[in-house]
VOGU-3710 file (C-alpha; in Angstrom, 3 decimals, decimal comma):
1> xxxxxxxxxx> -1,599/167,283/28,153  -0,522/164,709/25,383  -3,254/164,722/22,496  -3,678/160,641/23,081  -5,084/161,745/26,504  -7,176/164,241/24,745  -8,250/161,684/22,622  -8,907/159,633/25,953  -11,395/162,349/27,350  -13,188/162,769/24,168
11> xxxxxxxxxx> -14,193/159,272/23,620  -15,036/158,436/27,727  -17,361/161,612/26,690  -18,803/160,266/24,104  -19,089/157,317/25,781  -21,600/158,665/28,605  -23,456/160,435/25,914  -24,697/156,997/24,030  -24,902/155,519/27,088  -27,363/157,974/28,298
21> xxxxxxxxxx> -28,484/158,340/24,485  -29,388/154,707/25,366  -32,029/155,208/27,968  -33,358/157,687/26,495  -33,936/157,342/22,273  -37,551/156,753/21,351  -37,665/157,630/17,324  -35,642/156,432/14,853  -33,875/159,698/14,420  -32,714/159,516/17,906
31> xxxxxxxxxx> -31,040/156,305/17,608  -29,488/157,186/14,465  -27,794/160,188/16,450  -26,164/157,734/19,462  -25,460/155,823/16,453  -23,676/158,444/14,971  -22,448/159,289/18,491  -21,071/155,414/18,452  -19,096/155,547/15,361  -17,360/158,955/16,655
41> xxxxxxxxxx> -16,452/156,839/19,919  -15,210/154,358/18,379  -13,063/156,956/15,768  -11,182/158,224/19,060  -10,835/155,231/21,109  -7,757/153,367/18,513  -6,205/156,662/17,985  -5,597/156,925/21,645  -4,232/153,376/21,650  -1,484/155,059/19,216
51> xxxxxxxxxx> 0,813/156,780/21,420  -0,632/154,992/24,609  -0,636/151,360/25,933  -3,924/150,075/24,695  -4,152/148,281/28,642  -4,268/152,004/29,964  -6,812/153,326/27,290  -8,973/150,328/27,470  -9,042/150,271/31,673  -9,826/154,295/31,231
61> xxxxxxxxxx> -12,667/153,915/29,075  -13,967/151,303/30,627  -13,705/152,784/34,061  -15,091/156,224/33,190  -18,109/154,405/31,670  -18,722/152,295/34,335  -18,506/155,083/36,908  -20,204/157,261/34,572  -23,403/154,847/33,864  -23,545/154,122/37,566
71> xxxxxxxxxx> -23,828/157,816/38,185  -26,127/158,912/35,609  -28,732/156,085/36,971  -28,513/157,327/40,231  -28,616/161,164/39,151  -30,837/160,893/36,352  -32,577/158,025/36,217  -33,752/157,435/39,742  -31,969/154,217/40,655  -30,288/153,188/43,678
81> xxxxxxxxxx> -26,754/153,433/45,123  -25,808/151,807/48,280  -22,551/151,024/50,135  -21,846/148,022/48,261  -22,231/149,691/44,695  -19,827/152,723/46,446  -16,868/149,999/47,496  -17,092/148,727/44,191  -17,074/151,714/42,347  -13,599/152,702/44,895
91> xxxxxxxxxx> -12,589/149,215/43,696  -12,824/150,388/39,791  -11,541/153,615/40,508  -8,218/151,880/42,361  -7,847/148,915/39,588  -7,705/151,991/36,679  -5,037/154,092/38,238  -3,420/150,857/39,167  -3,436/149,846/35,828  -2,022/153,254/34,901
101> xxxxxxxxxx> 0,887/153,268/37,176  2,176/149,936/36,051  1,910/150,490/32,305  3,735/153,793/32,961  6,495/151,709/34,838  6,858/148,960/31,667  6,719/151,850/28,924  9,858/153,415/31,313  11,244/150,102/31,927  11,273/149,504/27,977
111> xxxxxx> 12,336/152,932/27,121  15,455/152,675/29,547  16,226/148,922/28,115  16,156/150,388/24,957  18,536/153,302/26,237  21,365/150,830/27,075
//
């Protein structure tokens, strides 16, 4: 696995963890650790945009969270899913590998230009 897509993992992690950090800090010392758990997010997320196409990183994390948040207030905070949330979560879940594919076909496209 390339380390930007480690880097990728670590802050769609992170991500769920403030997110849930979110719903569920009360003191002061809680919100300084999703704080904290903010600024280590945000550390990983440009230094996957290195080596990757931003467009691909950005559609990840923003995916992963989505999906994630969705999940975690049906799982752990009681909320509701129906059919409609489940298309559109499909729909997310499509647009991000989508995304993927064709940023993978214009960094070979580029690559080959630059071959010639």
């Amino acid at each position: 696995m390339n380390k930007a897509w480690i880097y990728v993992v670590l802050t769609c992690l992170f991500e769920l963890i403030w997110v849930y950090g979110f719903n569920t800090a009360e003191t002061w010392w809680e919100w300084g650790i999703v704080i904290g758990i903010i600024l280590i997010d945000f550390h990983y997320l440009p230094k996957a945009c290195v080596s990757l196409p931003t467009g691909t990183v950005y559609a990840v994390f923003s995916g992963v969270g989505t999906i994630g948040t969705v999940l975690m207030d049906v799982f752990l905070f009681g909320g509701s899913f129906n059919t409609a949330m489940f298309l559109f979560v499909v729909l997310i879940v499509i647009g991000v590998i989508g995304l993927n594919l064709a940023d993978n076909k214009a960094v070979e496209k580029e690559t080959m230009k630059g071959a010639a």
